[in-house]
C-alpha positions, 0 to 999 in steps of 0.5 A: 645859701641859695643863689639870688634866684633860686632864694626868689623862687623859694620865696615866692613858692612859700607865700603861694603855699601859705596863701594855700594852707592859711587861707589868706588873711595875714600881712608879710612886710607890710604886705596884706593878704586878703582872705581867699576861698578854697578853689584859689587856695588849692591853686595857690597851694599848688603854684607854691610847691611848684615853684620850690621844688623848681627852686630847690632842683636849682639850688641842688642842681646848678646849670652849668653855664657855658665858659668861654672858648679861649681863641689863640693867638696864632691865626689857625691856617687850613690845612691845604687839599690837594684836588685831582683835576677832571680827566681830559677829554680825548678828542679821537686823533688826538694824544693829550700829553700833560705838561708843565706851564710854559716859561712866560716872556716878560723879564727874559733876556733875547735869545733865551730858549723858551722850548727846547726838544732834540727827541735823543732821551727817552723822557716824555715829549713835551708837546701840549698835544699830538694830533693824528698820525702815527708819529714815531722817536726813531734814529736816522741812518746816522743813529740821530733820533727824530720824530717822523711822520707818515700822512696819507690822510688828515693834517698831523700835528705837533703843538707846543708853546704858550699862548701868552708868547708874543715875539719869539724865534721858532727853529728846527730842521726838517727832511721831506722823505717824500711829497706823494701828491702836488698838495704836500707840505710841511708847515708851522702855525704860529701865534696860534689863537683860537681859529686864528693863526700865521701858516708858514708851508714849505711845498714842493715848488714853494714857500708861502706864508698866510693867515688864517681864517680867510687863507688870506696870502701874505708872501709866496716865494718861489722854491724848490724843496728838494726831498732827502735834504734837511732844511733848517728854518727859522720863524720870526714873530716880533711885533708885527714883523715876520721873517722866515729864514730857510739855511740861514737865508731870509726868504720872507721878510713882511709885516702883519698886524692881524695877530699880536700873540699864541703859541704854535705847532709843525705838521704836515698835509696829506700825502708828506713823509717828513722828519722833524727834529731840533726844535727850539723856541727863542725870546726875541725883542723882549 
């Protein structure tokens, strides 16, 4: 049996063509018919063709209707895709060596290493970047393996750390082999932000430390670095204090509150060959 409508249409199609062929003038279902002339029965003649043969095509050809697409249970989860980050931009002088986020200071206990570099394995340094200069791994006359730097021109540096680190300790050792002009240092920057930062420089005659911008002097004092020994320092950043020890002696004990936070660096001015070595990063006052 034809469905619903295409039994309507077929009906309707054959009403139009009996209108066609009769002429009119007959009753369906009580239904009159007026009597038609020829031009309305050619087109009723046509209408009813029209409208069966569309009503057998249904009939022989049901439309497919769509069926509903079952949704799984389980949310589908996107399969993940891993994007290679855009190459950096190297600066010239500059060395951008990749590493690992660093370790942040909320939750650890006083004195856990934060950074640690001693340059005896071979593994890639962890440096965030090393900026001009000719740095070199080598071993000492005792075999010892340090990082060594010869400037003449440009301020080298190595920098490392996070800029998140609020109070920590920064420790390493460090030989002045030689101060060839008056202006020779070798120096840390600490809480590094930006353009703004804490300097700490060891030169020939004396110690100073300053922030920058502005070179705005904090404490000076007076000492001679003598070249061929290796000194042990060691920063101090805990709030607003600094301290700043040379062989375990506090030389430089004061309180600042330009900078709360950033990470740091060691380098040297034009005119220093020093060395650098045993460079460790402490959580303090956390």
């Amino acid at each position: 049996m034809p469905q619903s409508n295409e039994g309507t249409l077929l009906f309707i199609g054959a009403i139009f063509f009996l209108i066609g062929i009769l002429g009119g003038g007959f009753e369906i279902s009580a239904i009159k018919i007026p009597s038609v002339g020829k031009l309305i029965r050619l087109i009723s003649a046509v209408i009813g063709i029209i409208f069966m043969i569309i009503a057998v095509t249904l009939y022989i050809f049901p439309l497919l209707h769509s069926q509903p697409i079952a949704v799984p249970s389980a949310p589908i989860t996107p399969a993940f895709v891993t994007v290679a980050p855009p190459p950096a931009t190297v600066q010239p002088g500059k060395t951008l060596i990749p590493v690992t986020s660093p370790t942040p200071l909320s939750s650890i206990p006083d004195e856990s290493i934060l950074f640690e570099e001693n340059f005896e394995d071979n593994k890639p340094l962890p440096f965030s970047y090393i900026e001009d200069g000719n740095w070199k791994r080598l071993p000492d006359e005792t075999g010892n393996q340090v990082y060594e730097i010869e400037c003449i021109t440009g301020y080298p540096q190595i920098r490392f750390g996070s800029v998140d680190w609020k109070n920590y300790a920064l420790e390493f050792r460090t030989r002045i082999l030689d101060f060839k002009s008056s202006s020779s240092s070798v120096f840390s920057n600490f809480r590094l932000q930006g353009d703004q930062y804490y300097q700490v420089s060891f030169s020939p005659q004396s110690i100073n430390l300053s922030v920058i911008p502005g070179w705005q002097a904090i404490e000076s004092r007076p000492k001679n670095i003598v070249k061929g020994i290796w000194y042990s320092i060691r920063l101090e950043v805990q709030d607003m204090k600094i301290r700043v020890y040379l062989d375990k002696n506090l030389v430089i004990d004061t309180t600042d509150s330009h900078i709360s936070q950033g990470d740091m660096l060691l380098g040297v001015s034009p005119g220093t060959y020093a060395q650098f070595d045993d460079i460790k990063v402490f959580a303090i006052g956390n």
